[in-house]
Z-matrix of the N, CA and C atoms (Angstrom, degrees):
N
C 1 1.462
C 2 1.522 1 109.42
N 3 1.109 2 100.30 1 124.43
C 4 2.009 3 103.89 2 -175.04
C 5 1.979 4 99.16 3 -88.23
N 6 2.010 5 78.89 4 127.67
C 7 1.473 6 93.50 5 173.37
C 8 1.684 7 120.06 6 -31.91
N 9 1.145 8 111.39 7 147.89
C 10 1.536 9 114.58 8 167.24
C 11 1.882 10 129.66 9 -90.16
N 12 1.037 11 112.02 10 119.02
C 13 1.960 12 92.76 11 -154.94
C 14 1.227 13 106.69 12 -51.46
N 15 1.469 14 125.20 13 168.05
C 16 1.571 15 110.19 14 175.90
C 17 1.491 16 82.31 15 -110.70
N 18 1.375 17 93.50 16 167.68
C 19 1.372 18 134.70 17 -168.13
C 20 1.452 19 96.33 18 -77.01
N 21 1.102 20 138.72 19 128.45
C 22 1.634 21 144.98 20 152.53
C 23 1.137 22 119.11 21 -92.61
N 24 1.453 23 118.02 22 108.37
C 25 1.809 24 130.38 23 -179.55
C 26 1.446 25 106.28 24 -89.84
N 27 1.381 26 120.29 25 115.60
C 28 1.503 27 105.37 26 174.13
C 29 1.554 28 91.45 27 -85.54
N 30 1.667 29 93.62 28 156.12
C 31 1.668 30 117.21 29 -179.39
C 32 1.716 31 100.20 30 -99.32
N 33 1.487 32 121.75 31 -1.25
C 34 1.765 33 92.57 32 174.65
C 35 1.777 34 90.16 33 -117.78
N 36 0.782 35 96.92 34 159.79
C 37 2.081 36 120.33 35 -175.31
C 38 1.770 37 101.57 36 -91.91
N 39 1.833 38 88.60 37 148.07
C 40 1.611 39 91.98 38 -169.05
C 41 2.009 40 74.88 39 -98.40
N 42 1.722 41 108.26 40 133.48
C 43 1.381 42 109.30 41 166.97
C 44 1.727 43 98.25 42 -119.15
N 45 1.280 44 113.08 43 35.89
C 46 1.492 45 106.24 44 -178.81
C 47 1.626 46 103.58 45 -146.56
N 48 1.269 47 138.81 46 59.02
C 49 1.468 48 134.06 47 -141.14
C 50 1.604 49 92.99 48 -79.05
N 51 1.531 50 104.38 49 162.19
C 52 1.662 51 104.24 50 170.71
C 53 0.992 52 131.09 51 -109.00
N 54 1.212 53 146.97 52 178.06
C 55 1.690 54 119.21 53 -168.72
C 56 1.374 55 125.88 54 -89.99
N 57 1.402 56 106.99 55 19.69
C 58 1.708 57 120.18 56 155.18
C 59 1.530 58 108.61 57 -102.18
N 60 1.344 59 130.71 58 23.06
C 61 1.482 60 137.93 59 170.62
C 62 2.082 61 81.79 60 -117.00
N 63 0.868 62 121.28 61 -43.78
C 64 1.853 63 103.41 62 -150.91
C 65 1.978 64 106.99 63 -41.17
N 66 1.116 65 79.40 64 140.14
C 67 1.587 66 100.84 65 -166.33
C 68 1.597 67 93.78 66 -90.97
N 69 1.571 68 98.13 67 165.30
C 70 1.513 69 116.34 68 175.86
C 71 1.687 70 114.01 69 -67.11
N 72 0.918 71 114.70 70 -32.52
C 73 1.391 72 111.35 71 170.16
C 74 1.833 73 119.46 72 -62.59
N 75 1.263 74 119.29 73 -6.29
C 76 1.256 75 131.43 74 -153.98
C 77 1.879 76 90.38 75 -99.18
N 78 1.193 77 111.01 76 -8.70
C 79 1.853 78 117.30 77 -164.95
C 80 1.587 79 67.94 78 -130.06
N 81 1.443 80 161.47 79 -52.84
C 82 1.371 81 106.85 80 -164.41
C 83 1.615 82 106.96 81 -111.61
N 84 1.201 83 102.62 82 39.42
C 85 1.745 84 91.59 83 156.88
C 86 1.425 85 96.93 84 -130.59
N 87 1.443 86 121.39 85 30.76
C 88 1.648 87 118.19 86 154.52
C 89 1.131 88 112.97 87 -81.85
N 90 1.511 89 122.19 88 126.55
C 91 1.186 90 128.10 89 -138.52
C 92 1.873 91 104.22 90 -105.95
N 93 1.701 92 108.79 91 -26.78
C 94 1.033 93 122.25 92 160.76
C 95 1.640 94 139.24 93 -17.56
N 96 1.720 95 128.70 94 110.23
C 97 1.199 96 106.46 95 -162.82
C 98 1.701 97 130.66 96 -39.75
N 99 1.695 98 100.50 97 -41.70
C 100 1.572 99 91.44 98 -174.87
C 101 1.472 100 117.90 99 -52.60
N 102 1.455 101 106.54 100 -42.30
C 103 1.597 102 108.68 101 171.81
C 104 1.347 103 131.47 102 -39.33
N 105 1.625 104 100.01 103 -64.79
C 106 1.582 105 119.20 104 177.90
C 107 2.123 106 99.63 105 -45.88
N 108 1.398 107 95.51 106 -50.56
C 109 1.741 108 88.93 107 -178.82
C 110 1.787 109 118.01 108 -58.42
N 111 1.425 110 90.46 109 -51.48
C 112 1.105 111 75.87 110 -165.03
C 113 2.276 112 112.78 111 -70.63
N 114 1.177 113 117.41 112 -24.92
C 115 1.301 114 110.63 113 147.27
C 116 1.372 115 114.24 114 -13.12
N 117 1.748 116 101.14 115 -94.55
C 118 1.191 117 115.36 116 -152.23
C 119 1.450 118 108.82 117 -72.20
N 120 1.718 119 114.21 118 10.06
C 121 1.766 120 110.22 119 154.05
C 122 1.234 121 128.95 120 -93.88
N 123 1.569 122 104.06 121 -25.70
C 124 1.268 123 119.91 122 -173.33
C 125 1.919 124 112.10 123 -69.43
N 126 1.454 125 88.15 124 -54.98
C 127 2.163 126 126.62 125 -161.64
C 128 2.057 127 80.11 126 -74.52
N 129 1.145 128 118.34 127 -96.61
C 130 1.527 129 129.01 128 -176.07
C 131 1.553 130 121.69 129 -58.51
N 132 1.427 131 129.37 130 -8.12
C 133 1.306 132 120.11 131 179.80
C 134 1.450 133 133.85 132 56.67
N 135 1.464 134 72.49 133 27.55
C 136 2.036 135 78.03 134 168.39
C 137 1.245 136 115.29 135 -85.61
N 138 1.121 137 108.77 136 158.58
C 139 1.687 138 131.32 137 -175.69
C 140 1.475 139 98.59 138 -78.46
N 141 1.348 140 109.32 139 168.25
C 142 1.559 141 119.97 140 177.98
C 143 1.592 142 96.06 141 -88.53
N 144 0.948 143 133.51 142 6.67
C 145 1.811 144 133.47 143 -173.35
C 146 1.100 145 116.45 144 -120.29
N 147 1.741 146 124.94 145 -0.83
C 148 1.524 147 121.44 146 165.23
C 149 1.361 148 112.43 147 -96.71
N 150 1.763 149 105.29 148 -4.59
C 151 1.756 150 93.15 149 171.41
C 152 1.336 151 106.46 150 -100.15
N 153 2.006 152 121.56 151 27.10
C 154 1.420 153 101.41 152 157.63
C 155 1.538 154 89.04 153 -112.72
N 156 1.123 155 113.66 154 -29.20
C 157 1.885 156 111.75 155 -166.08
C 158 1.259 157 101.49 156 -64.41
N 159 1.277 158 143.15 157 -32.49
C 160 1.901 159 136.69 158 -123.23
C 161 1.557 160 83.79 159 -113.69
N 162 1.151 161 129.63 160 77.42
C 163 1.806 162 121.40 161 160.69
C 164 1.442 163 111.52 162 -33.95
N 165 1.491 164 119.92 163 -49.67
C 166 1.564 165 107.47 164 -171.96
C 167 1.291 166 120.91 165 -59.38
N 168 1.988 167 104.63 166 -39.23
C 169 1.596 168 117.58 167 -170.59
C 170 1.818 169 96.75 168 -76.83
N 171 1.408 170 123.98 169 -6.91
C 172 1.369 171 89.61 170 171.41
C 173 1.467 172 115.94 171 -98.17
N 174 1.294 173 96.70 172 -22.84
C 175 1.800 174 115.38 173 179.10
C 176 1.890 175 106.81 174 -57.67
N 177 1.328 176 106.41 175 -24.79
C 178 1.406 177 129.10 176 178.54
C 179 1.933 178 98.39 177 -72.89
N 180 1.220 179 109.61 178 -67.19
C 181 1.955 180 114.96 179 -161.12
C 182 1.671 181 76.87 180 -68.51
N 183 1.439 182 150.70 181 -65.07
C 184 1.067 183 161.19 182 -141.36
C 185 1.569 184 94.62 183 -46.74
N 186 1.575 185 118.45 184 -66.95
C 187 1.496 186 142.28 185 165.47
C 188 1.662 187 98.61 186 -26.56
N 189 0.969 188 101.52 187 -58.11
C 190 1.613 189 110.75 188 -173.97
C 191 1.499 190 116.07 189 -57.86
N 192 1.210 191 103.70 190 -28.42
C 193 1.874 192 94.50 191 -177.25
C 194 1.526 193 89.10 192 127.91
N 195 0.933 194 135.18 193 -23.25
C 196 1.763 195 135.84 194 -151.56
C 197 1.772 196 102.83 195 -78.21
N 198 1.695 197 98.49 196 118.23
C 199 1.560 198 93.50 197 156.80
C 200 1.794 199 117.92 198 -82.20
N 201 1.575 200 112.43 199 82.15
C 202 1.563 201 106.86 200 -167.53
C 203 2.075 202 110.31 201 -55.42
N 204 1.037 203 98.23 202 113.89
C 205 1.867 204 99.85 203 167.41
C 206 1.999 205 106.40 204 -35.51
N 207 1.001 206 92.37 205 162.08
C 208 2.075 207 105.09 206 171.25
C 209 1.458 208 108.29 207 -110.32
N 210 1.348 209 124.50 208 -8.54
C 211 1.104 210 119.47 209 -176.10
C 212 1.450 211 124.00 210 -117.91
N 213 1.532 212 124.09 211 140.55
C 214 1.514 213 98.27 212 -177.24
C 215 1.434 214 126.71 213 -93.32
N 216 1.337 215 105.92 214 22.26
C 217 1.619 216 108.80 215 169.42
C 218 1.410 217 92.70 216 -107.70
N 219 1.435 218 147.62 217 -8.00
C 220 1.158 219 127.27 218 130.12
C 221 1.498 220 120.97 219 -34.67
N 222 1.245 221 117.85 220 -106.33
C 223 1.413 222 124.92 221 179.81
C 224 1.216 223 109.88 222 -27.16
N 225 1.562 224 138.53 223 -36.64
C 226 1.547 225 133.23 224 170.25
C 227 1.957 226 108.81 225 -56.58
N 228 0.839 227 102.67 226 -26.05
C 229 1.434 228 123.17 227 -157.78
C 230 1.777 229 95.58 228 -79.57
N 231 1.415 230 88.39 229 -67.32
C 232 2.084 231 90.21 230 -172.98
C 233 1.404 232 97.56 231 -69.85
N 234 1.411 233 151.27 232 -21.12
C 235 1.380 234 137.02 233 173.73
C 236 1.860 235 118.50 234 -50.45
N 237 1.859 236 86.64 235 -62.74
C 238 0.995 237 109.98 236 -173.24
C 239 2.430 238 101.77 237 -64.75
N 240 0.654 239 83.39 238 -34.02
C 241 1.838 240 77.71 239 166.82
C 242 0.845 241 129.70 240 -48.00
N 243 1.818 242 100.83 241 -61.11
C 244 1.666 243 115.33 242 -170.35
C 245 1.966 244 97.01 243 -72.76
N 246 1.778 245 125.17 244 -29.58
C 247 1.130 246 116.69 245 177.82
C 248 1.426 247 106.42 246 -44.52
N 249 1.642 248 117.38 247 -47.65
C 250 1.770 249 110.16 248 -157.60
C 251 1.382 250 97.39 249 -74.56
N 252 1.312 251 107.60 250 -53.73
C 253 2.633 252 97.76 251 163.07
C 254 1.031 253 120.97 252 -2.54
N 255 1.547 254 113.60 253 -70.65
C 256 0.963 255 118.35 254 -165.89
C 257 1.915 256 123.22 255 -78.19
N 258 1.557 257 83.89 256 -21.40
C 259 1.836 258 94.14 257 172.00
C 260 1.499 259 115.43 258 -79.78
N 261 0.834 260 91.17 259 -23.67
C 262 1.949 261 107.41 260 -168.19
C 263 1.909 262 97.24 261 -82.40
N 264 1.392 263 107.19 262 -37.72
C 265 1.688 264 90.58 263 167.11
C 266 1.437 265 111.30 264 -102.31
N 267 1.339 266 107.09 265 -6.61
C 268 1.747 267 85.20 266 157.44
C 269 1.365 268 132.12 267 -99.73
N 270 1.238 269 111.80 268 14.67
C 271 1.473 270 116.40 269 169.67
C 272 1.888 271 90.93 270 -93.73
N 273 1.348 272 127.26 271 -54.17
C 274 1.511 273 130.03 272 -174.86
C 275 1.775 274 94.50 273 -36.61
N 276 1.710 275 107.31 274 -61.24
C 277 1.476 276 86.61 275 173.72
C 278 1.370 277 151.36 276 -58.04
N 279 1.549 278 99.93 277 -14.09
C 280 1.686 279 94.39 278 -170.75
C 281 1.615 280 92.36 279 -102.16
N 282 0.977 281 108.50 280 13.69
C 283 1.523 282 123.41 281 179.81
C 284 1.877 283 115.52 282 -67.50
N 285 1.665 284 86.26 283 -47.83
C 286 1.554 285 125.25 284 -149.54
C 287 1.637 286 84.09 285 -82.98
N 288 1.562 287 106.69 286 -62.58
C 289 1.525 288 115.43 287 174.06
C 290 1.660 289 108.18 288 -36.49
N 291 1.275 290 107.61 289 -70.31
C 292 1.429 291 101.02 290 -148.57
C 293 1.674 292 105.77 291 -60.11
N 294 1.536 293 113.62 292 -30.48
C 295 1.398 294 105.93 293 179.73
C 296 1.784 295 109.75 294 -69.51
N 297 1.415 296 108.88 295 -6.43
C 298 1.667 297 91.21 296 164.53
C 299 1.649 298 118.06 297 -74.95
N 300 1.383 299 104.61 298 -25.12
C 301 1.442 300 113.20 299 -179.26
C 302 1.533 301 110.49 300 116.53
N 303 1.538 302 100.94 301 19.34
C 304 1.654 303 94.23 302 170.94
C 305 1.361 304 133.72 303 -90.00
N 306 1.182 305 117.12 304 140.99
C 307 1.724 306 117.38 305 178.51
C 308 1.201 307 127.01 306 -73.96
N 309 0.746 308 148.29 307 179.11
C 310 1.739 309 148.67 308 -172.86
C 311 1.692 310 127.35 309 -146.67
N 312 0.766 311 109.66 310 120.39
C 313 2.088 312 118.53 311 172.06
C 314 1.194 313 108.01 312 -83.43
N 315 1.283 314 121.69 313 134.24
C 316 1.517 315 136.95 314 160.98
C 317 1.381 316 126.96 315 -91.65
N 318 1.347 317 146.01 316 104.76
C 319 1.299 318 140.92 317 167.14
C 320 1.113 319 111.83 318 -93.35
N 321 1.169 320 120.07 319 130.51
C 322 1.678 321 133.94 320 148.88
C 323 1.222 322 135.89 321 -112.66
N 324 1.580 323 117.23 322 143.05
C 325 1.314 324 104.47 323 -171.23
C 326 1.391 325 91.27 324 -140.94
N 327 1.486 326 132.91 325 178.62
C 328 1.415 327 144.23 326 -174.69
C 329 1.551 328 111.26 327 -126.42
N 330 1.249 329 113.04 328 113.15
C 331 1.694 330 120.44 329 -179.44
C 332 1.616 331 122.38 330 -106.10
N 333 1.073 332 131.69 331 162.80
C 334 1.354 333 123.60 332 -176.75
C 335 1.514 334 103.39 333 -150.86
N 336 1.182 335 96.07 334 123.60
C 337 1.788 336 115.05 335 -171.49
C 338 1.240 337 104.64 336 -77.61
N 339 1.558 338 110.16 337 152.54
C 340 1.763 339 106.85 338 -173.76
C 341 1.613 340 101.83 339 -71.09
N 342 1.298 341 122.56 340 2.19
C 343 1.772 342 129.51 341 -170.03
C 344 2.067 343 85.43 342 -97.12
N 345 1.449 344 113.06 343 1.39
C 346 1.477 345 93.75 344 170.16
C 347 1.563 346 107.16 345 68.89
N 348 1.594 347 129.62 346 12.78
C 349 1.158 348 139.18 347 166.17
C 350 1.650 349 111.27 348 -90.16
N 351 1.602 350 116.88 349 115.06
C 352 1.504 351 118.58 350 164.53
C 353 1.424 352 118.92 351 -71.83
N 354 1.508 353 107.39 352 147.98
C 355 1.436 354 112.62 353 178.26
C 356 1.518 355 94.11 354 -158.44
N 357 1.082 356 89.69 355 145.08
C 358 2.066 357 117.99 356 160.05
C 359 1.341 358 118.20 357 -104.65
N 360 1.298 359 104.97 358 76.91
C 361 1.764 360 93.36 359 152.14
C 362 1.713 361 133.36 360 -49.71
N 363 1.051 362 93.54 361 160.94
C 364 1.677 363 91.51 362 -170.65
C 365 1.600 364 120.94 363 -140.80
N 366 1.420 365 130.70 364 90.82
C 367 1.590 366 136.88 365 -167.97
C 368 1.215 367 84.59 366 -68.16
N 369 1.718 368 97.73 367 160.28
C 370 1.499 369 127.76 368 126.45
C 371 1.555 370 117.41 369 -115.76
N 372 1.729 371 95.00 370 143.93
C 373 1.314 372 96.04 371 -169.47
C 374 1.555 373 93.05 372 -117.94
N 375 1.754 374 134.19 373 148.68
C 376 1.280 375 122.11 374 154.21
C 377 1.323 376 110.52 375 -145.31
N 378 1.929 377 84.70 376 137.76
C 379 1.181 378 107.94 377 -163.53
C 380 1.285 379 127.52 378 -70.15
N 381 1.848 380 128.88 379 145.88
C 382 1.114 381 131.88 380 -127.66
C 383 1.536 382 135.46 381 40.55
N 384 0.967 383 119.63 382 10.22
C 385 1.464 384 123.74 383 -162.19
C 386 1.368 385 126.45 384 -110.88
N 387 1.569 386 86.27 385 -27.87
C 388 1.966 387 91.35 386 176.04
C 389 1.738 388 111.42 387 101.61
N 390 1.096 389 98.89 388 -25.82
C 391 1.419 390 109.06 389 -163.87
C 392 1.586 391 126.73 390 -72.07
N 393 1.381 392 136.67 391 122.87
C 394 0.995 393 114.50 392 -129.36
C 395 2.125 394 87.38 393 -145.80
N 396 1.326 395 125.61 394 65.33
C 397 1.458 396 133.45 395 -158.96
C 398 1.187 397 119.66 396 -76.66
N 399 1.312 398 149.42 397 104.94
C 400 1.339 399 127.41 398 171.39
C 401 1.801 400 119.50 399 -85.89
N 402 1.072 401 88.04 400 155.86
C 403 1.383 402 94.92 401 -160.53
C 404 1.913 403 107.71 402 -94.34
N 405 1.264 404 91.99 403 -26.53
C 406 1.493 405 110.91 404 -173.74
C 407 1.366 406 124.22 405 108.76
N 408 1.457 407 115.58 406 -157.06
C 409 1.923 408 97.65 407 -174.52
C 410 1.677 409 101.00 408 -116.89
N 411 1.075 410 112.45 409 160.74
C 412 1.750 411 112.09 410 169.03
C 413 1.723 412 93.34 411 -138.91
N 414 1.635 413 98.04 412 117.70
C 415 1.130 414 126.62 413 163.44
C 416 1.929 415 129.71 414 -33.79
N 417 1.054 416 100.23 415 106.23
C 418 1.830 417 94.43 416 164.68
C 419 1.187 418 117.49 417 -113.27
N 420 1.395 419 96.97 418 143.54
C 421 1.378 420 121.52 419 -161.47
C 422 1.534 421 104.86 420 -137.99
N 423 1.253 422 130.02 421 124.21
C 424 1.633 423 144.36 422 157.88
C 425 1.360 424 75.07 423 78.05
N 426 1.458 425 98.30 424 -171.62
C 427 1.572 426 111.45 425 170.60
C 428 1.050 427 144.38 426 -49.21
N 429 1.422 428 128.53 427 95.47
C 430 1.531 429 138.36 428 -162.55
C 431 1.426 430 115.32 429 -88.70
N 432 1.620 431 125.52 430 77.69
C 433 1.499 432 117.41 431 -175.14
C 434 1.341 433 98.91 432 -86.51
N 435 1.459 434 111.41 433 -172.74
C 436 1.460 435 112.24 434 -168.60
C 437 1.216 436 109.39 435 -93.82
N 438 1.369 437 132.11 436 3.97
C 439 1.615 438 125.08 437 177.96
C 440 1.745 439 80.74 438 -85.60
N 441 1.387 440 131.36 439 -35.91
C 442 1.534 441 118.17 440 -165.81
C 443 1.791 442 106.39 441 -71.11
N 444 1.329 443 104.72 442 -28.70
C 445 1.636 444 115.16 443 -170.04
C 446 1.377 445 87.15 444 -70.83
N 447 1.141 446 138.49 445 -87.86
C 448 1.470 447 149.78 446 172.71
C 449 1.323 448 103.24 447 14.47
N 450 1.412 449 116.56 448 -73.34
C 451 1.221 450 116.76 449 -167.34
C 452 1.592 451 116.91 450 -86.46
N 453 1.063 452 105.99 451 -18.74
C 454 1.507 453 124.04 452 168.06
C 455 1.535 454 121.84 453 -47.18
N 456 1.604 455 99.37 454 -58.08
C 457 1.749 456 127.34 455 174.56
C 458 1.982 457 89.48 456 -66.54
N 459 1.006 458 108.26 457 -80.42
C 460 2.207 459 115.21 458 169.15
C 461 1.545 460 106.35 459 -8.27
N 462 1.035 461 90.83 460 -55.91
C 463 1.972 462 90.84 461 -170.20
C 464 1.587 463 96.62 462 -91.39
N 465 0.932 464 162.82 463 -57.01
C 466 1.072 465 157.32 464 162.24
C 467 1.576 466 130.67 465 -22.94
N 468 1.732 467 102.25 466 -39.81
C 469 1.740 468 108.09 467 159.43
C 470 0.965 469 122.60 468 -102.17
N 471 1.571 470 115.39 469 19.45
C 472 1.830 471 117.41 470 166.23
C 473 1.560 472 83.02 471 -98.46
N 474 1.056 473 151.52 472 -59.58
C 475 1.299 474 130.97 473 -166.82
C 476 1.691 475 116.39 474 -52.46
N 477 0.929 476 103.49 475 4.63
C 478 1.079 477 125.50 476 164.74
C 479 1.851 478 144.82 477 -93.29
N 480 1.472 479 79.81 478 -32.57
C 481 1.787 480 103.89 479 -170.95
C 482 1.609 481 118.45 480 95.70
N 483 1.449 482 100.30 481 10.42
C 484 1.642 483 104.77 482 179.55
C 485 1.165 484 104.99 483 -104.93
N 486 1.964 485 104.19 484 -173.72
C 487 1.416 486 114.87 485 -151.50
C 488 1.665 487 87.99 486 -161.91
N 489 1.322 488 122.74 487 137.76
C 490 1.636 489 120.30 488 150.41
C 491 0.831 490 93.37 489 -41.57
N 492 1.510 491 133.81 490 -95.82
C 493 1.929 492 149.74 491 -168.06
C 494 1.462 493 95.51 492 -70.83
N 495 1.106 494 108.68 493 160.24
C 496 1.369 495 125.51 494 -56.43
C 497 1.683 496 117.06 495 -43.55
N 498 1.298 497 120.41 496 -41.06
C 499 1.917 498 137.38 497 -170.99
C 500 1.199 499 106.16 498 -31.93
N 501 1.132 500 139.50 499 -40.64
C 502 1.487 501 124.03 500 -130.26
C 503 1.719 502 94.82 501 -125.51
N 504 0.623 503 145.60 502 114.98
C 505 1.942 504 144.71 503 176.36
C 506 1.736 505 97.41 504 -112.28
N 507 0.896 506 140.35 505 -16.11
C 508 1.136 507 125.63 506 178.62
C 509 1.819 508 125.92 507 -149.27
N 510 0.915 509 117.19 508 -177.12
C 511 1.419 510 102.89 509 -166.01
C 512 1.523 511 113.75 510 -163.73
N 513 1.166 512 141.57 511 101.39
C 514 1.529 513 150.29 512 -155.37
C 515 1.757 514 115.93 513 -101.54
N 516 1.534 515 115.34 514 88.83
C 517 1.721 516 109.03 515 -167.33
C 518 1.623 517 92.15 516 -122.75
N 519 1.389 518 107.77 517 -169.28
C 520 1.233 519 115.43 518 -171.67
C 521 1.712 520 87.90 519 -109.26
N 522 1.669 521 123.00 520 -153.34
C 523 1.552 522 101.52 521 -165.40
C 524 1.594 523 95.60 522 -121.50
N 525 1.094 524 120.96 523 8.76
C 526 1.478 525 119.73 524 173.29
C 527 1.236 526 128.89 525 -26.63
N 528 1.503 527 153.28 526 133.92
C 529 1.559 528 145.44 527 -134.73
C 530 1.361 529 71.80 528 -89.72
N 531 1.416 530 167.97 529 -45.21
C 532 1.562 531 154.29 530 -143.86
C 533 1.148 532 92.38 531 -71.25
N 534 1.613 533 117.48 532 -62.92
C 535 1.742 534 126.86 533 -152.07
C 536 1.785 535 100.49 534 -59.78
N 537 1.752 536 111.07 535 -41.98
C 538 1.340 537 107.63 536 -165.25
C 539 1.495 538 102.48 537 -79.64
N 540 1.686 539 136.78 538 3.35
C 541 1.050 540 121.44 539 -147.56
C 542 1.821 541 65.33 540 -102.19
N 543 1.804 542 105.76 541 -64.88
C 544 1.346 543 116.95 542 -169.16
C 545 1.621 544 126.97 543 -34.05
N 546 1.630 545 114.10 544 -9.82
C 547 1.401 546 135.21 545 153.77
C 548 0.974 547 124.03 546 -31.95
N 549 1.405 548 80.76 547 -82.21
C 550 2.103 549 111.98 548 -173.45
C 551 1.320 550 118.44 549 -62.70
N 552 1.403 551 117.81 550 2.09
C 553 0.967 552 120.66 551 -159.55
C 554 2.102 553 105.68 552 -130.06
N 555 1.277 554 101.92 553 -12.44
C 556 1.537 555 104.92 554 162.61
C 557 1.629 556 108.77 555 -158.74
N 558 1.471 557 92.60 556 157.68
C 559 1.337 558 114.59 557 -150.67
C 560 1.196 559 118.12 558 -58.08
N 561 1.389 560 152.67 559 4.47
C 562 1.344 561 138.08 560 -170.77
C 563 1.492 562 99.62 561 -113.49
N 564 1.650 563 121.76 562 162.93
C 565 1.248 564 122.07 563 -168.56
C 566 1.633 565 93.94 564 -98.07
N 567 2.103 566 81.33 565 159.46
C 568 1.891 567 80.05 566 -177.03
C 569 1.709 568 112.00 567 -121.38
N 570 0.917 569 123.81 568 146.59
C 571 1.373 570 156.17 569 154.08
C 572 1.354 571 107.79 570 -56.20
N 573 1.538 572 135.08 571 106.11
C 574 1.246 573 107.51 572 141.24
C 575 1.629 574 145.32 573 -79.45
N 576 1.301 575 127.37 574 147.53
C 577 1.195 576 96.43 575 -177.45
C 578 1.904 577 126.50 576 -82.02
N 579 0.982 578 119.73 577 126.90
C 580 1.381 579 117.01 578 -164.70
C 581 1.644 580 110.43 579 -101.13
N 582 1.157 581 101.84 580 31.12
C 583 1.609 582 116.04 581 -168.36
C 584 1.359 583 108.82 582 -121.44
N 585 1.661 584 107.07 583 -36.91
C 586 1.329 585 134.72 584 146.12
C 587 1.701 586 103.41 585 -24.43
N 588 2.006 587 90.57 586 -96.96
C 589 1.332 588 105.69 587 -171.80
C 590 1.434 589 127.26 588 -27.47
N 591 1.566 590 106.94 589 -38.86
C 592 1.561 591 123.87 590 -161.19
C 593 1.833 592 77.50 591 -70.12
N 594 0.840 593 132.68 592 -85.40
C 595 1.150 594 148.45 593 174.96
C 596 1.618 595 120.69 594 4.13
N 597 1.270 596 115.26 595 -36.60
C 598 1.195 597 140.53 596 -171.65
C 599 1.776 598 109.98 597 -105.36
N 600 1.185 599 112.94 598 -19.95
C 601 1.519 600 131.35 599 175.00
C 602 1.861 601 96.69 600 -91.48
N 603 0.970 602 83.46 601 -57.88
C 604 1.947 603 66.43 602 -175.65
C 605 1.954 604 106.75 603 -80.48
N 606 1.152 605 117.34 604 6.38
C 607 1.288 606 124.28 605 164.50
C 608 1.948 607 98.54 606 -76.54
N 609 0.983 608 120.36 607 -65.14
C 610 1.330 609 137.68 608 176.99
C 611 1.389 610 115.36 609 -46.12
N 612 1.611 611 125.47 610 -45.72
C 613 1.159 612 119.84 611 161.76
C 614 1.693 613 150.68 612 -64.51
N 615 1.617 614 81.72 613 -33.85
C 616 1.828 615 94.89 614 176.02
C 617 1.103 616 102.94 615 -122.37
N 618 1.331 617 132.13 616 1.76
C 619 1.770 618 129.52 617 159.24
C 620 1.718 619 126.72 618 -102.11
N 621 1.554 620 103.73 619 -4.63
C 622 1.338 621 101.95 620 -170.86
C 623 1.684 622 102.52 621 -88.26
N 624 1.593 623 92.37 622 148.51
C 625 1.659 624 124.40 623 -176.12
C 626 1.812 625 92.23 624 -36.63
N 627 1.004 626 102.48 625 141.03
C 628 1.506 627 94.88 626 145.93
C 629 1.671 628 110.12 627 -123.28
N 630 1.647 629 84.75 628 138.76
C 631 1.552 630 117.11 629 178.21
C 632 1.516 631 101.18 630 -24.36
N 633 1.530 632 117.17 631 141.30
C 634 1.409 633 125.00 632 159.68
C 635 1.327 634 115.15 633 -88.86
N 636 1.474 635 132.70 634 140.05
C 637 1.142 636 113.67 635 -163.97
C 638 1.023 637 109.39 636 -116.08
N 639 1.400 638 129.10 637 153.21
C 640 2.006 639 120.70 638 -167.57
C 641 1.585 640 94.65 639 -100.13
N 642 1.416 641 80.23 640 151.77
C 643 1.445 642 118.93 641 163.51
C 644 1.361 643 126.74 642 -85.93
């Protein structure tokens, strides 16, 4: 059995991080209008049309320093900006990563909007590092088998600068016959999630029907 490496803890602290350490909190305490919007579209679910309709909510950003736009292809406009910002340095980062030689984990999970719209978000995870990336969501629509997911997840981490091969060594789904088909079918190994499962067992226990009983 080949030794296991040990882990090396440094004993002095980084108090000066670099801007391949900036943390997620560093995008939501930017205080900046596109930010604040796109927040409070993303976090609260507002529409791009209550920051022209809502007199109080503009009299509110107004307080703030904010020159609010009148139009909503304005405000559609600075959301969608600060969105590519934030893609544009997180692709620079996994950029930065991969030329150190790091590998990467994929999680996926499946969400459903109260509009009854499916989506797959999609992490990156890298290992030892802490680092924890979202990639964003890619839309399903009609029947989503896993040769369609495949390429779906494919085009989604080239916008990125990724690759199944070499990037990706591992892969985190729940156990659904799609996820196990969508396996076998590209190259990185999978993980199930069992946090999931648990999840679905205590769904079953204190939420399931109880039997009607005949008469």
């Amino acid at each position: 059995m080949e030794d296991q490496p040990k882990r090396v803890i440094s004993k002095t602290k980084n108090k000066n991080p670099t801007e391949t350490q900036k943390k997620l909190k560093s995008f939501i305490n930017d205080a900046g209008l596109p930010a604040v919007l796109a927040r409070m579209t993303a976090y609260g679910g507002l529409s791009f049309k209550i920051y022209i309709t809502s007199q109080d909510l503009r009299k509110f950003l107004t307080a703030l320093g904010h020159s609010v736009p009148k139009f909503i292809t304005s405000i559609r406009e600075l959301v969608m900006q600060y969105g590519q910002q934030i893609r544009q340095k997180n692709t620079r980062k996994l950029a930065n990563l991969k030329s150190e030689g790091n590998k990467f984990g994929l999680t996926l999970h499946e969400w459903t909007s109260l509009g009854n719209r499916r989506y797959r978000y999609l992490n990156i995870n890298v290992y030892g590092r802490g680092y924890l990336i979202n990639l964003g969501l890619v839309r399903l629509k009609g029947i989503f088998t896993a040769e369609i997911s495949s390429d779906a997840i494919s085009n989604k981490l080239s916008e990125f600068g990724l690759d199944y091969r070499p990037d990706i060594v591992g892969i985190a789904t729940n156990g659904c016959a799609m996820m196990k088909k969508l396996v076998r079918i590209i190259p990185p190994f999978q993980q199930l999630c069992y946090a999931h499962g648990l999840q679905l067992v205590l769904q079953d226990i204190f939420y399931r029907s109880k039997p009607k009983s005949k008469n």
